[in-house]
C-alpha positions as CSV (number, residue, x, y, z in Angstrom):
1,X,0.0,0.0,0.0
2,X,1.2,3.0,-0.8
3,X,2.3,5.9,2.0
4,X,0.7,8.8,-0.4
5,X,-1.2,9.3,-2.9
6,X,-0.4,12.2,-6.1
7,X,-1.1,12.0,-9.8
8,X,0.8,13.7,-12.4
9,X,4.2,12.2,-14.2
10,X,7.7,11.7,-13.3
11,X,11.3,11.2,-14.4
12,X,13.2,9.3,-12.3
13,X,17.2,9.0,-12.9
14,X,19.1,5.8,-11.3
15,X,15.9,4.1,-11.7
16,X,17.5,0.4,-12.3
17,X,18.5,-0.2,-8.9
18,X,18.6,1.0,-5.0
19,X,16.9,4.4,-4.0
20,X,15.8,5.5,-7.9
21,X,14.3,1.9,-8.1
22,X,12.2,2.1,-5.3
23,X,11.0,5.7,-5.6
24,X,10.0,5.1,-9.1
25,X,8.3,2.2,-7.9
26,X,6.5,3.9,-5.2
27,X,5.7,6.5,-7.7
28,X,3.5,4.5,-9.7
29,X,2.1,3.0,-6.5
30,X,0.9,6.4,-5.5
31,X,-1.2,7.3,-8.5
32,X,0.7,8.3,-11.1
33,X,0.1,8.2,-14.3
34,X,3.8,8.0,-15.8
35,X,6.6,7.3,-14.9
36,X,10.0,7.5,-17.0
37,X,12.6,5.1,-15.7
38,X,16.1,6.7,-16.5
39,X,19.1,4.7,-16.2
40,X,22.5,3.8,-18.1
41,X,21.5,0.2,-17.5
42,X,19.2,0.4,-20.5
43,X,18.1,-3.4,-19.6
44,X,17.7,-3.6,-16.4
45,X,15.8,-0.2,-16.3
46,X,13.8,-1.5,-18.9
47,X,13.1,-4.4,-16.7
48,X,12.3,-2.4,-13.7
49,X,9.9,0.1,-15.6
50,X,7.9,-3.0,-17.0
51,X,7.4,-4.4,-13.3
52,X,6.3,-1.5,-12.0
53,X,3.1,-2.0,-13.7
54,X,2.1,-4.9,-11.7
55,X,1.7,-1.9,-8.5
56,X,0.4,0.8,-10.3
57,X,-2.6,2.4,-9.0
58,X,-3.8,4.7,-12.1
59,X,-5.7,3.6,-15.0
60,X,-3.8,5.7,-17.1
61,X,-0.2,4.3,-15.6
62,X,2.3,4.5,-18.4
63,X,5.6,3.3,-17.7
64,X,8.3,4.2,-20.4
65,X,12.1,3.6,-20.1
66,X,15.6,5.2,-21.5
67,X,18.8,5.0,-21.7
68,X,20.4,8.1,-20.5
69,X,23.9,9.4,-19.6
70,X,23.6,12.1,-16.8
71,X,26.4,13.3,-17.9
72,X,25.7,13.7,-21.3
73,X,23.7,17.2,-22.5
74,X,22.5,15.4,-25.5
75,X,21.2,12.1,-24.1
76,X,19.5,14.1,-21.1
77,X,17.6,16.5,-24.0
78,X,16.9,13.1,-25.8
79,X,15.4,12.1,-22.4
80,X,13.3,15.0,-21.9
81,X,12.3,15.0,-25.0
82,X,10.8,11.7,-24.7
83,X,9.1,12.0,-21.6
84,X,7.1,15.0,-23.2
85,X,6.3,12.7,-26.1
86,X,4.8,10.1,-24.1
87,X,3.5,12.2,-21.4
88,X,3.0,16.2,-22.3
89,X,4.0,17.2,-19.3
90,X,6.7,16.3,-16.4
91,X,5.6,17.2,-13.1
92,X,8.2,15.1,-10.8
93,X,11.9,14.8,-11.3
94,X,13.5,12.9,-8.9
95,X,17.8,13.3,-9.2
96,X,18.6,9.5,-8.0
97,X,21.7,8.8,-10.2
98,X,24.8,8.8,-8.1
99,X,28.4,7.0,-8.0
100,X,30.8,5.9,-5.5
101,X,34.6,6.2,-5.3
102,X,36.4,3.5,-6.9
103,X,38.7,2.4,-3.3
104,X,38.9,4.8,-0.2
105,X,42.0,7.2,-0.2
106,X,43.4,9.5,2.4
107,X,42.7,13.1,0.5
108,X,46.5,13.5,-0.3
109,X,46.5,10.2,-2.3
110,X,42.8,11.1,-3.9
111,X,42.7,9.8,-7.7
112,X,41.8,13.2,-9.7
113,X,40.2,11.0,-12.2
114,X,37.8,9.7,-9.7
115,X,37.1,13.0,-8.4
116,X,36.4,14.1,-11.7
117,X,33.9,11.5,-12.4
118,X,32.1,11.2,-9.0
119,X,31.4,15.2,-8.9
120,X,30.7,14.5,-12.7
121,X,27.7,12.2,-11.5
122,X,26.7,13.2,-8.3
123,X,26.7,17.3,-8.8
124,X,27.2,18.0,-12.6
125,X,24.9,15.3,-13.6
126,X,22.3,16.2,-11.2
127,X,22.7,20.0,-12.7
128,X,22.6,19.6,-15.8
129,X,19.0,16.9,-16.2
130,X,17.3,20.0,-13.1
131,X,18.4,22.1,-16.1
132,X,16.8,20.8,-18.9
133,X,13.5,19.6,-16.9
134,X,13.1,23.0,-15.1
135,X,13.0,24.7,-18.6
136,X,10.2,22.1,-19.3
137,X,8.3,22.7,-16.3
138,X,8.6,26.2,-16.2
139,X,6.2,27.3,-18.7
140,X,3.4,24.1,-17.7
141,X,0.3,24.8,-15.8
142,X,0.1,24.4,-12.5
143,X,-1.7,21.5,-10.9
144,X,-4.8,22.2,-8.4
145,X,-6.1,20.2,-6.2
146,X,-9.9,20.7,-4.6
147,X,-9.5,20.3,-0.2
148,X,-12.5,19.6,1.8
149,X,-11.2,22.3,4.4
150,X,-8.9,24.6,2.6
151,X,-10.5,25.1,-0.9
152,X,-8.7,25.0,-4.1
153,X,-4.7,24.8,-3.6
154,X,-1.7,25.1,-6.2
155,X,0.5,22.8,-6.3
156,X,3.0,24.5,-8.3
157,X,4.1,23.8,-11.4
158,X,6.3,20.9,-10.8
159,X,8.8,19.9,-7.9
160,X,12.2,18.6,-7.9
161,X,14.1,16.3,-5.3
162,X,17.7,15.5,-5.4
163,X,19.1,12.4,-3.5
164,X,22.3,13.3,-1.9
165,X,23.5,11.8,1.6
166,X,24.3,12.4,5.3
167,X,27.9,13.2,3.7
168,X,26.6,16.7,2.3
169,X,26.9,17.6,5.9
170,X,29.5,15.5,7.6
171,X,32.8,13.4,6.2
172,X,34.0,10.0,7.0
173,X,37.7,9.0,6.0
174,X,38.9,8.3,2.8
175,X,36.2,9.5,0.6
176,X,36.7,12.7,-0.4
177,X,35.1,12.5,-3.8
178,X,31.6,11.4,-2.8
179,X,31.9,14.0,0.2
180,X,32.5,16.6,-2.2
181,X,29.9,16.2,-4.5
182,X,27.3,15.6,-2.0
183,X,28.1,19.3,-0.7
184,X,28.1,20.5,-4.3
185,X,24.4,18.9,-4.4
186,X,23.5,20.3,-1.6
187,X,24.5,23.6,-2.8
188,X,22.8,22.8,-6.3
189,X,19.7,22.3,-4.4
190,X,19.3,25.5,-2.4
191,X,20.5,27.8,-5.4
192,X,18.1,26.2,-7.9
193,X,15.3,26.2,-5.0
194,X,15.8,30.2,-4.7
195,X,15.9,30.9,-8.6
196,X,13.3,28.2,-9.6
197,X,10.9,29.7,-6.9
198,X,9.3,32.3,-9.0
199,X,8.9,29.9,-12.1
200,X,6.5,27.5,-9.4
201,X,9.1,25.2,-9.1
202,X,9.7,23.6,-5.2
203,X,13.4,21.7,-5.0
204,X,14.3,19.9,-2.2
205,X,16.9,17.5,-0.7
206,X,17.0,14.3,0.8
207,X,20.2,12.5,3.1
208,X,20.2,9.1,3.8
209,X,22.9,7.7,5.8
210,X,23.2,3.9,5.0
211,X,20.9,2.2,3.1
212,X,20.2,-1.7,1.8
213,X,21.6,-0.8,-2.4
214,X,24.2,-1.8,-3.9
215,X,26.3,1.3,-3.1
216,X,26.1,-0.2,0.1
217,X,27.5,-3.7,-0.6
218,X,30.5,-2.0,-2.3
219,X,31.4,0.3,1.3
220,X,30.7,-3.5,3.0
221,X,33.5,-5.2,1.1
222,X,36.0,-2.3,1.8
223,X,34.9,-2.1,5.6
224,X,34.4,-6.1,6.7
225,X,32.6,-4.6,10.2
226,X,30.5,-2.3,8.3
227,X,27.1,-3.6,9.5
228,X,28.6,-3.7,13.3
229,X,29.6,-0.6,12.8
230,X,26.1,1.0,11.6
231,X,24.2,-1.4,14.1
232,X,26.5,0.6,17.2
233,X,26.5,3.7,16.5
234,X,22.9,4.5,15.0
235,X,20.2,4.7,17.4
236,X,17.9,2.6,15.0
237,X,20.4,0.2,15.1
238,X,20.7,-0.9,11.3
239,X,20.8,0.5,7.4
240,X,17.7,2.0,5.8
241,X,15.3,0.2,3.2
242,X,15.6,2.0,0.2
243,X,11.5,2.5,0.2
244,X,11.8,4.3,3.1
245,X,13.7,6.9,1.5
246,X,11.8,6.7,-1.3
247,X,8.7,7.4,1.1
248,X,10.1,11.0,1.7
249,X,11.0,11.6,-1.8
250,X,7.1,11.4,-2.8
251,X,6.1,13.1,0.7
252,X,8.1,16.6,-0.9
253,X,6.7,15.6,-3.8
254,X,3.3,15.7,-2.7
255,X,-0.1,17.7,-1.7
256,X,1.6,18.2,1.9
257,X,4.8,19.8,0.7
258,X,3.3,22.9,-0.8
259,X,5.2,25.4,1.3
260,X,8.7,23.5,1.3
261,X,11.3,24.2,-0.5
262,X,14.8,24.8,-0.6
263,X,15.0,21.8,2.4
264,X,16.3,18.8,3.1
265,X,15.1,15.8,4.8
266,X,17.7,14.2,6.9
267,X,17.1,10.0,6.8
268,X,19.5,9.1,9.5
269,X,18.2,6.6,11.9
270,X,19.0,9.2,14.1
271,X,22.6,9.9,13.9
272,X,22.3,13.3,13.8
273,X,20.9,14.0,17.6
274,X,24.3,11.6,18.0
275,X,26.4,8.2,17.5
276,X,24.9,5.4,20.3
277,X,27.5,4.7,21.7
């Protein structure tokens, strides 16, 4: 069952696996009637956009899939481009793509090529598909909705969410590329949130610490007491489930996030009040 309800129709980036998976999932879950699955795994985003129409709540759910490099002007503009074929309109982007370091490196001995790609992904990438979507929403119609209570209410004319990570506001040792472009997103985030504003646009953030993907499995085979580690020191006791990030991906997304914009949601068992130690 899904933990809200919205219509409209989404892009989703990193969609073949971990977080982008399961927030494109839990899109079509939640009502919506497209959703574009975006990944460079062409197949296995394929894959992931066909079984999302077993869940899909809408009558009018399309589910459409691409190939896209985030990294890559043309292929995001060729990704854009089909959404507004199949769709008309793009009402939710959701900025899941990301990449790890290649093998944790005091900052001195940081590989500049990894550094390159990492902020290449994780901040550039991010920038440049909020680029070509926000020219797309801009100049949409904004989306009503009828209240019993409060009336008519706008829900602006689109909203976008960026995935970044408890590193946008901390560091851990010997990953100074992710770190970095995690702060870069977080800065992308509030400076698009301030100039998008008056186009209708809401952009917000959200910062998982750990959680169940893949990404994970590679940080567990170069720390063998990872999972010790996470079940000591956060109050919850373990790793995240990727749906429960997607959960407040679709909350900003939502009715309920009207006024909110320019934040970030911080999804880290706790660790932020302090470790439990």
């Amino acid at each position: 069952m899904s933990q809200t309800t919205l219509g409209g129709y989404t892009i989703v980036t990193g969609a073949a696996s971990g977080i982008g998976k399961e927030t494109a999932l839990a899109f079509a879950e939640a009502g919506a009637k497209g959703v574009l699955f975006g990944d460079l795994q062409a197949e296995k985003v394929a894959e992931v956009a066909e079984e999302s129409k077993k869940s899909a709540a809408s009558d009018e759910y399309k589910a459409v899939s691409c190939k896209v490099d985030i990294t890559n002007v043309q292929s995001i503009q060729d990704m854009v481009a089909l959404a507004l074929k199949e769709f008309g309109r793009v009402d939710y982007l959701v900025n899941s793509a990301g990449a790890d370091i290649k093998a944790l490196a005091p900052f001195h001995e940081t590989s500049d090529e990894d550094f390159d790609r990492v902020l290449n992904v994780n901040a550039k990438g991010a920038y440049l598909v909020s680029k070509a979507v926000a020219v797309v929403i801009a100049v949409q119609e904004p989306v009503k909705v009828s209240t019993k209570r409060f009336g008519e209410r706008t829900l602006s004319r689109g909203a976008i969410v960026n995935v970044a990570s408890a590193m946008a506001f901390g560091a851990v040792p010997g990953k100074t590329p992710y770190i970095t472009s995690k702060h870069a997103l977080l800065g992308i985030t509030r400076a698009s949130a301030m100039d998008l504003n008056r186009a209708g646009i809401r952009v917000n953030i959200v910062s998982p610490t750990w959680v169940n993907t893949p990404m994970l499995d590679g940080d567990r085979e170069r720390v063998p007491h990872l999972d010790q580690l996470i079940k000591e020191i956060l109050p919850i006791g373990r790793a995240a489930e990727p749906d429960e990030v997607a959960a407040a991906v679709l909350y900003l997304c939502g009715p309920g996030a009207t006024y909110v914009t320019g934040a970030n949601i911080m999804i880290d068992g706790g660790l932020s009040i302090g470790p439990s130690l």
